[in-house]
ChimeraX commands (.cxc) that place a marker at each C-alpha (Angstrom):
marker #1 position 24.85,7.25,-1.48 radius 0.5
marker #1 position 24.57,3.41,-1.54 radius 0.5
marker #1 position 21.75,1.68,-1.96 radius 0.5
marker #1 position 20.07,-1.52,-1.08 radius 0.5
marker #1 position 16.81,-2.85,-3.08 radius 0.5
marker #1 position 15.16,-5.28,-1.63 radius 0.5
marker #1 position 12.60,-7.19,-3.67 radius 0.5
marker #1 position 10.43,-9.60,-2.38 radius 0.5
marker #1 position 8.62,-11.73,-4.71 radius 0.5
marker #1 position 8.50,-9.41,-7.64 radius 0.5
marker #1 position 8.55,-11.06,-11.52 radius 0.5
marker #1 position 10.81,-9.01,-13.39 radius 0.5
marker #1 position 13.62,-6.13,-13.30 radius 0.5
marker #1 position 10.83,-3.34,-13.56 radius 0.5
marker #1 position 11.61,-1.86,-9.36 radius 0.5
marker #1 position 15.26,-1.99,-10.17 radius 0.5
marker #1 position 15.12,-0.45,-13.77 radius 0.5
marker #1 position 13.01,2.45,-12.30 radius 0.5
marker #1 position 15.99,3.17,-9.24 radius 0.5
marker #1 position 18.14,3.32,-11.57 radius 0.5
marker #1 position 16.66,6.06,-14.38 radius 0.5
marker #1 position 15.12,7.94,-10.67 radius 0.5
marker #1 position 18.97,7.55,-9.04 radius 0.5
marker #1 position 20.66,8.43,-12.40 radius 0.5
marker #1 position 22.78,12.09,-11.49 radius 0.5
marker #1 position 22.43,12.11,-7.83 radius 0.5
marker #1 position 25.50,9.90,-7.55 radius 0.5
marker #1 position 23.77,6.85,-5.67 radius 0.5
marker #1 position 24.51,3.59,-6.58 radius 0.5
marker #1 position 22.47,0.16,-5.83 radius 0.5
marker #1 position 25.15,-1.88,-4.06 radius 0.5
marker #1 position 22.49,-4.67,-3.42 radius 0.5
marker #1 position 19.30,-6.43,-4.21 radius 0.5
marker #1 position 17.90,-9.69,-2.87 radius 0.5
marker #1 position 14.65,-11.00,-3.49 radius 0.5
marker #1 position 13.08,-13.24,-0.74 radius 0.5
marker #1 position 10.02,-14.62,0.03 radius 0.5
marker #1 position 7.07,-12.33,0.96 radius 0.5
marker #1 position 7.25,-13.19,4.90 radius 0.5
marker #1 position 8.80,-11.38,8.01 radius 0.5
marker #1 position 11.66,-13.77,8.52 radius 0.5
marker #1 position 12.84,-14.14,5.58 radius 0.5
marker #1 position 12.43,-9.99,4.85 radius 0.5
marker #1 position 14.66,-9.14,8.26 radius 0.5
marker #1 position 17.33,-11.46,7.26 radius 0.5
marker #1 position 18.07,-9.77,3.51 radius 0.5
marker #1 position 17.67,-6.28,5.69 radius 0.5
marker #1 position 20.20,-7.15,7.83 radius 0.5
marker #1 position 22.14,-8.39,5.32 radius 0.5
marker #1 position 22.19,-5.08,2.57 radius 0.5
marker #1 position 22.73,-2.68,6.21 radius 0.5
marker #1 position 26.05,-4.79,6.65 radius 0.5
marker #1 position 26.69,-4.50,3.20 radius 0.5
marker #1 position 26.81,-1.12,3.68 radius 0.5
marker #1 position 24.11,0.27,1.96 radius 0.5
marker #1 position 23.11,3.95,3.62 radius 0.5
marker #1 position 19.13,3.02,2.08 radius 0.5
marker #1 position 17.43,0.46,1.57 radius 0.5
marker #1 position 14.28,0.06,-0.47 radius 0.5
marker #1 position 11.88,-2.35,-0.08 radius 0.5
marker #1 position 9.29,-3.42,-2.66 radius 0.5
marker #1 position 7.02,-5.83,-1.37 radius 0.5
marker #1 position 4.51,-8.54,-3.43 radius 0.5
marker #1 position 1.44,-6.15,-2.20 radius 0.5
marker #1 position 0.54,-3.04,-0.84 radius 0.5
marker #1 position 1.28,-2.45,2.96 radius 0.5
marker #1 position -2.04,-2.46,4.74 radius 0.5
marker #1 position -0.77,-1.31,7.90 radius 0.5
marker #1 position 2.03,-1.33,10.52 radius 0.5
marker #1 position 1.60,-4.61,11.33 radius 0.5
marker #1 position 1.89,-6.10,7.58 radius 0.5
marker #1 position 5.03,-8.00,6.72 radius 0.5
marker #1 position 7.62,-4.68,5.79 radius 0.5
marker #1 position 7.23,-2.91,9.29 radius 0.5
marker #1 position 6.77,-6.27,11.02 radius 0.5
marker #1 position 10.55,-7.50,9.42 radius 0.5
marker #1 position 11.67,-3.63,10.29 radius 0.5
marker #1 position 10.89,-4.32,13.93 radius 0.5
marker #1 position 12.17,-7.46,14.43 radius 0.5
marker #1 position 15.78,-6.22,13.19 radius 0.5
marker #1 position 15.39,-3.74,16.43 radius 0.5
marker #1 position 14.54,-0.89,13.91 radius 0.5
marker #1 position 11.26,2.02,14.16 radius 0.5
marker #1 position 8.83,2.35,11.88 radius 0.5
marker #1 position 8.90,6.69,11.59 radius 0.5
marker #1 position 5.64,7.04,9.39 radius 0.5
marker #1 position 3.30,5.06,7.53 radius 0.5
marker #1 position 0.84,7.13,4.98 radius 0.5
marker #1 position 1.46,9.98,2.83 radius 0.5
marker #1 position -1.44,12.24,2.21 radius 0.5
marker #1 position 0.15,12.28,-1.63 radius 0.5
marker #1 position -1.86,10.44,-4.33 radius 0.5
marker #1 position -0.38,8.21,-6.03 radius 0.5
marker #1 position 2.05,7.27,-3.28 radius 0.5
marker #1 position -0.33,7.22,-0.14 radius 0.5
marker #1 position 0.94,3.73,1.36 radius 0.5
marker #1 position 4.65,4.59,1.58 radius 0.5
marker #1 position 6.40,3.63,5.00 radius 0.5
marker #1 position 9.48,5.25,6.38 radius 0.5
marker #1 position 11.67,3.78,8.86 radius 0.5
marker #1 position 14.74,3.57,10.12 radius 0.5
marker #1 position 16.96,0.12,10.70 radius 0.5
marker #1 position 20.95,0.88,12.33 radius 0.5
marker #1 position 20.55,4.25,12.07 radius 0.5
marker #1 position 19.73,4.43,8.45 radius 0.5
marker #1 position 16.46,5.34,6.08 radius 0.5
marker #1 position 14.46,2.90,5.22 radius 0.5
marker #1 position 11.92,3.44,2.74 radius 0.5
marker #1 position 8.64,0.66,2.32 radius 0.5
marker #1 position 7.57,1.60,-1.26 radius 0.5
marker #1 position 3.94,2.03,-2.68 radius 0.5
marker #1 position 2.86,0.15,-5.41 radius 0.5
marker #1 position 2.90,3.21,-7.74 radius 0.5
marker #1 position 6.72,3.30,-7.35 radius 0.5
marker #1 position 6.85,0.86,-10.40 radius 0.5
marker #1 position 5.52,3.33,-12.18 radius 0.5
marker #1 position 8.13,5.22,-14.48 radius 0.5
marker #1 position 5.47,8.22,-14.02 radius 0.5
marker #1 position 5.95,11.03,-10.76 radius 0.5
marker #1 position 4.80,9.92,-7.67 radius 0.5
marker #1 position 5.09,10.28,-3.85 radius 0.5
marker #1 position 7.90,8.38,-3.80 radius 0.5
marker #1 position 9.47,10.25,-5.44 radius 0.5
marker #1 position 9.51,13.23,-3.99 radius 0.5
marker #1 position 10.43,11.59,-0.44 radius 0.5
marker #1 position 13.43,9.36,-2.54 radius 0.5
marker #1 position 15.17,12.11,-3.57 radius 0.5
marker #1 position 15.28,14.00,-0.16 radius 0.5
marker #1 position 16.77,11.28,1.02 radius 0.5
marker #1 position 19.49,11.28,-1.63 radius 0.5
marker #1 position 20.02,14.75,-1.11 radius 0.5
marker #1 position 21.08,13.95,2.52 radius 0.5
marker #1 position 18.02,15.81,4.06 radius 0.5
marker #1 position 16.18,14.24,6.84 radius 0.5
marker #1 position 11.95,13.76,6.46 radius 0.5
marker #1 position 10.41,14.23,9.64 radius 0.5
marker #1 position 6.78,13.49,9.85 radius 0.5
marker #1 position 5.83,17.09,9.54 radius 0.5
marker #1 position 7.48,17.31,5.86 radius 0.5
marker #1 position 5.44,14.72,5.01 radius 0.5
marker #1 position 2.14,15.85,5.95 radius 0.5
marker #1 position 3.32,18.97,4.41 radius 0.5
marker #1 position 3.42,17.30,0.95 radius 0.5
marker #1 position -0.38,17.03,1.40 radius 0.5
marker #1 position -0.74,20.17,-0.13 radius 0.5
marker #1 position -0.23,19.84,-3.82 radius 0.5
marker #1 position -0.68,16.07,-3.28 radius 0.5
marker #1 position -2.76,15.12,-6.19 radius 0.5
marker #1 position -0.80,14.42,-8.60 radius 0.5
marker #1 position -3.07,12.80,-10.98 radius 0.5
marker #1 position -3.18,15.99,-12.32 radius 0.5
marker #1 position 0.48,17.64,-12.53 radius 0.5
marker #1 position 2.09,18.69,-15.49 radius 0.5
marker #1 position 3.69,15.33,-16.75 radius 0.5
marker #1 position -0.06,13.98,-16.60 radius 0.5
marker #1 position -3.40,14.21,-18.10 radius 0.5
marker #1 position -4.01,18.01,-17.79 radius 0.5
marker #1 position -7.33,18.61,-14.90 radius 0.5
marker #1 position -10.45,17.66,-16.15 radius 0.5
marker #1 position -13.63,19.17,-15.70 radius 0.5
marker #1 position -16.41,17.27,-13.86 radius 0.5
marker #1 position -18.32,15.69,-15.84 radius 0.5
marker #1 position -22.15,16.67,-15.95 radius 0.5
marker #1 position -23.92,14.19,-13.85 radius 0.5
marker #1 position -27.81,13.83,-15.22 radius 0.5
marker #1 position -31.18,14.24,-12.35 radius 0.5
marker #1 position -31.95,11.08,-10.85 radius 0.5
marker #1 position -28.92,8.94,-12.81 radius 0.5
marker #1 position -29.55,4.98,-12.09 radius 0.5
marker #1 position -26.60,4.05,-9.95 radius 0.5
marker #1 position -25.73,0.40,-8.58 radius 0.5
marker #1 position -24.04,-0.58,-5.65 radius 0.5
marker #1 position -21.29,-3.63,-5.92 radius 0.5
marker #1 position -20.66,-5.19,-2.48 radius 0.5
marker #1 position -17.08,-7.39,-3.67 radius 0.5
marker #1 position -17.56,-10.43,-1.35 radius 0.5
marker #1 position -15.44,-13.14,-3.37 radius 0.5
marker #1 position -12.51,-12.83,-1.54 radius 0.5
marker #1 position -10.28,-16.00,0.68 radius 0.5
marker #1 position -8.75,-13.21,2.94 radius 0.5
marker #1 position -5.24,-14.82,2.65 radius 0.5
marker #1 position -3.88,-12.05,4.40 radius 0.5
marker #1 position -5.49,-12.53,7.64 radius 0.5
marker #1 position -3.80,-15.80,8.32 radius 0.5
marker #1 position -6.88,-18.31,7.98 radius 0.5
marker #1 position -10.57,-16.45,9.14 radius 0.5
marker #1 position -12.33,-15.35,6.84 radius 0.5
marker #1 position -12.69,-11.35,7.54 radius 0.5
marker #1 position -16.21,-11.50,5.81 radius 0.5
marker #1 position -17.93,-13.03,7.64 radius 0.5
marker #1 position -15.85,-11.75,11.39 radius 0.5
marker #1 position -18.64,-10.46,13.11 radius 0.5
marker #1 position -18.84,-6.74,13.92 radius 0.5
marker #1 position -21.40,-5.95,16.96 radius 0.5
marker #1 position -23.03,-9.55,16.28 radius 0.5
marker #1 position -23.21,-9.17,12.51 radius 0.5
marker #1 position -20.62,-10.62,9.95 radius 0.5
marker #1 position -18.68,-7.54,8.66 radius 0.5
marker #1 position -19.81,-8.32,4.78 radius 0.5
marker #1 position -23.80,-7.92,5.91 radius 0.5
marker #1 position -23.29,-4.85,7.83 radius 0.5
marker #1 position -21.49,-3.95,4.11 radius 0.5
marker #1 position -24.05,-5.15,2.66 radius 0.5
marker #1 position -27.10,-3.20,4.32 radius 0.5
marker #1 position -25.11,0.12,4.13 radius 0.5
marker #1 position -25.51,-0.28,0.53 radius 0.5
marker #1 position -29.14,-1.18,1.00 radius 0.5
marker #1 position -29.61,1.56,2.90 radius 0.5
marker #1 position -28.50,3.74,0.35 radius 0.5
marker #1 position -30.76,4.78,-2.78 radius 0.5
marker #1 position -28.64,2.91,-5.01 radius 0.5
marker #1 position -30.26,0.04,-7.35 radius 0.5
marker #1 position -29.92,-2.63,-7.51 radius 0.5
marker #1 position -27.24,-3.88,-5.21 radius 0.5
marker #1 position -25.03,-6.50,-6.26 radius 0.5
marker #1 position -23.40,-9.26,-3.91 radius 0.5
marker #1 position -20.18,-11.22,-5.55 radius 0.5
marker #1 position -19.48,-14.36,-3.89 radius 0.5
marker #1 position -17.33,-17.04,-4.26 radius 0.5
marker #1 position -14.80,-18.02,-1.29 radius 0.5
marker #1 position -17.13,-19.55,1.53 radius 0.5
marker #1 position -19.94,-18.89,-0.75 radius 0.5
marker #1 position -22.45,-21.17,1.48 radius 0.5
marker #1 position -21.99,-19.15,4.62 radius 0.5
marker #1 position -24.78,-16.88,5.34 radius 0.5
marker #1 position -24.79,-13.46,5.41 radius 0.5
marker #1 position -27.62,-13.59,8.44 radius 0.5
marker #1 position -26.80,-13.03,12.18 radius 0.5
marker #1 position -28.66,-14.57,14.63 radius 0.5
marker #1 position -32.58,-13.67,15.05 radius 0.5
marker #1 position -32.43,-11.46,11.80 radius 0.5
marker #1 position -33.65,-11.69,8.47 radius 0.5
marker #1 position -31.68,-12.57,5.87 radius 0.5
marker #1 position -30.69,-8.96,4.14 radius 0.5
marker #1 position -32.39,-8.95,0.55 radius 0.5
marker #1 position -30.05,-7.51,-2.45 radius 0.5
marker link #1:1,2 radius 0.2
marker link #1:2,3 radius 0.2
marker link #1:3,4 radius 0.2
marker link #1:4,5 radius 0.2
marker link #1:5,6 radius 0.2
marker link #1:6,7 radius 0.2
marker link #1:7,8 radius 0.2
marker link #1:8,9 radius 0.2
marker link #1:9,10 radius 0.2
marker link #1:10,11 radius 0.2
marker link #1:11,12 radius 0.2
marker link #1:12,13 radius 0.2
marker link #1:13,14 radius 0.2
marker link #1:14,15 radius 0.2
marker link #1:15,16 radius 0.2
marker link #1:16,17 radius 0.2
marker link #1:17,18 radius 0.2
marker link #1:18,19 radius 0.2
marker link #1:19,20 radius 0.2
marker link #1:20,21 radius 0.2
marker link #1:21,22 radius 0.2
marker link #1:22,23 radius 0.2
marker link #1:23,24 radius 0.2
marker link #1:24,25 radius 0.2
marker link #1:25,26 radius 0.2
marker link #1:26,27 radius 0.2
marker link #1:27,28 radius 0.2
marker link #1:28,29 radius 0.2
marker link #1:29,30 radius 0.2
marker link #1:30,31 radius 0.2
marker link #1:31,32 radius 0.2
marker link #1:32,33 radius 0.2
marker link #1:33,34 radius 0.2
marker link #1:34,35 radius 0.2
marker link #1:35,36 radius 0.2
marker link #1:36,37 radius 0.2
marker link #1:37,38 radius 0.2
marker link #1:38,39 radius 0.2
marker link #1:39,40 radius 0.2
marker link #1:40,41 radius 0.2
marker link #1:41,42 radius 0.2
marker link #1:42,43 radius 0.2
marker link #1:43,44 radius 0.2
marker link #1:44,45 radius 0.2
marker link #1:45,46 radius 0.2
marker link #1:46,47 radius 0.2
marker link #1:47,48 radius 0.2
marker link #1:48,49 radius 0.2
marker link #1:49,50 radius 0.2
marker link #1:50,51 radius 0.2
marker link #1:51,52 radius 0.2
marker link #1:52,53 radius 0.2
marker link #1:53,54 radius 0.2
marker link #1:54,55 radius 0.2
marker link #1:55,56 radius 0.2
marker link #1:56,57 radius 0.2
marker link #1:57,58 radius 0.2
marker link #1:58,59 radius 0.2
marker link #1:59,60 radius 0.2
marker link #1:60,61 radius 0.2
marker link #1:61,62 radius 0.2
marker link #1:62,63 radius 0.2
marker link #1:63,64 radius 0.2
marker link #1:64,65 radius 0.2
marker link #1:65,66 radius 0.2
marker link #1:66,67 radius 0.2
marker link #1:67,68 radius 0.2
marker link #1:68,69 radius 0.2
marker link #1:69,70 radius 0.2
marker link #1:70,71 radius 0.2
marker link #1:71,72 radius 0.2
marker link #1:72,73 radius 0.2
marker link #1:73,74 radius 0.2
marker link #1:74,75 radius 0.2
marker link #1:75,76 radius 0.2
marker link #1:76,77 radius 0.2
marker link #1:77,78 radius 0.2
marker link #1:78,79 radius 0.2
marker link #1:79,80 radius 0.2
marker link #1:80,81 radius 0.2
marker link #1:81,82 radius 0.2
marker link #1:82,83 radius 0.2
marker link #1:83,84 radius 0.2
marker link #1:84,85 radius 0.2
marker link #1:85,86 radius 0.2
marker link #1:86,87 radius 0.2
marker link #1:87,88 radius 0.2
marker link #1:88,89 radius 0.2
marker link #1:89,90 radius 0.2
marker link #1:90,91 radius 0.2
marker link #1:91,92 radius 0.2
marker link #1:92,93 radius 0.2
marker link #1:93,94 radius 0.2
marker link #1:94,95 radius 0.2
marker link #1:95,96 radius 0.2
marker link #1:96,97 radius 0.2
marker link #1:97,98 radius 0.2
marker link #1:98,99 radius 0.2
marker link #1:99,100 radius 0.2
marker link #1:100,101 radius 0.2
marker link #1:101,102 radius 0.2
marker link #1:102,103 radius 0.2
marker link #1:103,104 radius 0.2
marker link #1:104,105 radius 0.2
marker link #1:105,106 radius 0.2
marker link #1:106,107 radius 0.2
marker link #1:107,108 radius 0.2
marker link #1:108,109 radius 0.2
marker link #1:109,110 radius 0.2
marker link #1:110,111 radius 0.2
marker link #1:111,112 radius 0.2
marker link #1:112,113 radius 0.2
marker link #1:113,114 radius 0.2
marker link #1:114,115 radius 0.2
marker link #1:115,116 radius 0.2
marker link #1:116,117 radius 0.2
marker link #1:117,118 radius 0.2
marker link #1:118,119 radius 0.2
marker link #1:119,120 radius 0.2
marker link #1:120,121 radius 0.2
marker link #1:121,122 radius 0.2
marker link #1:122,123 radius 0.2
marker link #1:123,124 radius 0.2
marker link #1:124,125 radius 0.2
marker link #1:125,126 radius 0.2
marker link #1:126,127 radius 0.2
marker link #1:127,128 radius 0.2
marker link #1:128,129 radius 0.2
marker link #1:129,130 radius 0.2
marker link #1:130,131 radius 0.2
marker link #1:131,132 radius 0.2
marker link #1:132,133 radius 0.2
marker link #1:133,134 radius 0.2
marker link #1:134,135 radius 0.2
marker link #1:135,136 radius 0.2
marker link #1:136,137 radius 0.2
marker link #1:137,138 radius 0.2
marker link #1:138,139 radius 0.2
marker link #1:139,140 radius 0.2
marker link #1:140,141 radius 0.2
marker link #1:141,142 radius 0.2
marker link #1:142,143 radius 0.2
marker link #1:143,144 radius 0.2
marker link #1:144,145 radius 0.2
marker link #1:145,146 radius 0.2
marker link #1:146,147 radius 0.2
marker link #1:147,148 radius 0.2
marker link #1:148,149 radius 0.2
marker link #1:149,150 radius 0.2
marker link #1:150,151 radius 0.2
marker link #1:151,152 radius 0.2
marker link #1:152,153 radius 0.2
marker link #1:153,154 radius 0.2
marker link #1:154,155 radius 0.2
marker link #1:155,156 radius 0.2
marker link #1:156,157 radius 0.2
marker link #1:157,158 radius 0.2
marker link #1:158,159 radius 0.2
marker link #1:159,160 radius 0.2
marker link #1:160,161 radius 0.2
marker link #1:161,162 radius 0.2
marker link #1:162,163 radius 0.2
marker link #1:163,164 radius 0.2
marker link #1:164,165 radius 0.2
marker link #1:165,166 radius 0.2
marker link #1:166,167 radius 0.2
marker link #1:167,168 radius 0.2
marker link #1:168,169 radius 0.2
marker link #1:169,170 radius 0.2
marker link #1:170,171 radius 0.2
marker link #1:171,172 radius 0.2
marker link #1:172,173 radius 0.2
marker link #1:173,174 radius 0.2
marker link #1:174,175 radius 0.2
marker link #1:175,176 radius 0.2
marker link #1:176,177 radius 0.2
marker link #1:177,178 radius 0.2
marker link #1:178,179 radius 0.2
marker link #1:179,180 radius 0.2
marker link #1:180,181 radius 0.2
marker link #1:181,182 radius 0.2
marker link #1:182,183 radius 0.2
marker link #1:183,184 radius 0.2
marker link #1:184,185 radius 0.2
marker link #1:185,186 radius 0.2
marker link #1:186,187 radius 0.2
marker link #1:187,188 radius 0.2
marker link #1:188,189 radius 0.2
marker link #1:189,190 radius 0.2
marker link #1:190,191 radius 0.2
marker link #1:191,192 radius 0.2
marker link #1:192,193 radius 0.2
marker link #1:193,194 radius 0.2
marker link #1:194,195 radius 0.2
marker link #1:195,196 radius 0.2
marker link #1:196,197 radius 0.2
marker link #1:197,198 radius 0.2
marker link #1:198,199 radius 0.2
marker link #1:199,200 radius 0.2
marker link #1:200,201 radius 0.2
marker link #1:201,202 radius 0.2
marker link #1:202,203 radius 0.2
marker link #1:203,204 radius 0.2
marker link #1:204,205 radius 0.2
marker link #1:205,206 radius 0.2
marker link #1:206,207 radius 0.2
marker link #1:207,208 radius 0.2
marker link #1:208,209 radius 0.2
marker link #1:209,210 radius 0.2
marker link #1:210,211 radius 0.2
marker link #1:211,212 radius 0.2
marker link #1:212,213 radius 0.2
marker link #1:213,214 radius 0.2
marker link #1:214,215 radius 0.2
marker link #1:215,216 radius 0.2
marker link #1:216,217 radius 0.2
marker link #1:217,218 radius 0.2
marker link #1:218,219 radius 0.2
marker link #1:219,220 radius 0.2
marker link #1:220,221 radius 0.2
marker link #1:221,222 radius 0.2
marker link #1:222,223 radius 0.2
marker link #1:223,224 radius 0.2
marker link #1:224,225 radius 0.2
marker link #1:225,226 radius 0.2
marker link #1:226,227 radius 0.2
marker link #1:227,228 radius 0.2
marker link #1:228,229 radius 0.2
marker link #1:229,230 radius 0.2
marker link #1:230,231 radius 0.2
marker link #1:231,232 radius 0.2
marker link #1:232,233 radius 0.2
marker link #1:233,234 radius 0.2
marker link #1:234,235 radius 0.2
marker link #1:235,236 radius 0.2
view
């Protein structure tokens, strides 16, 4: 089988040396690999180009997790008239994986634990689709059970659960520092859910809860409150 890797704005050789040692004996070569900027455009372009290189899969590692099937991967997928077949894998690590299909050939969106040179999810889908075998969505949600693989053979053997004291202190840490690049320009913190910014409804859950103290972490937009209109400002 011939392979495309497509690498968008990764430092380093570390997708392509890990193909290679998982590819090693099931007679697949990589025939390709571009790296391109991080953006839909850019993405369908080097897609098109690997599929009419002839690659029968292509593999694309992206510069950061896909968050859903609108992020850039299944966005570039679509625009190059292909179908996104399933995104999630109920397999951990490996639960952001996206299979689709572009010219009538697999297409797999990689999770960021395929850099790791440890087993994964991705693995176990990869090498199906070397074999030739087709992965509906049912063989995924199959791999579900079985799907924790933090603790399989060729890792830390299972653990036992560690003896939690009576009435341990525990503190809540609502992460609110962020510039929510991905979003295009708002600032999903302080988007308002129901008339409240989404990082105060955060916020009072944790209040709510009986942990102490509870922590805010600013720093983007720092100045802009966390109060909605005709409320009290939440106290952490």
């Amino acid at each position: 089988m011939k392979i495309a890797n497509d690498v968008t704005e990764l430092i380093g050789h570390t997708p392509l040396v890990r193909l290679n040692k998982v590819t090693a004996g099931a007679g697949a070569t990589i025939v390709a690999e571009r790296r391109v900027p991080h953006e839909q455009g850019a993405l369908a372009k080097a897609i098109e180009e690997v599929l009419g290189a002839g690659a029968e899969l292509v593999i694309v590692f992206g510069a950061s997790a896909i968050a859903d099937r609108r992020d850039v991967i299944p966005a570039a997928v679509e625009a190059i008239g292909g179908r996104v077949e399933h995104f999630g894998m109920p397999v951990d690590p490996g639960n952001l994986l996206l299979l689709a299909e572009a010219r009538g050939r697999p297409l797999l969106g990689a999770p960021g634990c395929a850099r790791s040179p440890k087993e994964n999810g991705f693995d176990w889908v990869l090498m199906r689709l070397l074999a030739g075998l087709e992965v509906p969505r049912e063989a995924i949600a199959g791999l579900g059970v079985g799907g924790l693989l933090m603790e399989i053979v060729t890792r830390p053997q299972p653990r036992d659960e560690p003896v939690v004291a009576a009435n341990r202190p525990i503190a809540a840490l609502v992460l609110a520092a962020g510039r929510s690049t991905r979003m295009g320009g708002p600032n999903k913190l302080i988007a308002e859910i129901g008339g409240k910014p989404l990082v105060r409804i955060a916020v009072e859950q944790a209040l709510a809860s009986r942990a102490k103290p509870v922590i805010v972490v600013t720093g983007h937009e720092r100045e802009r409150p966390l109060r909605a209109p005709n409320t009290e400002q939440p106290r952490a």
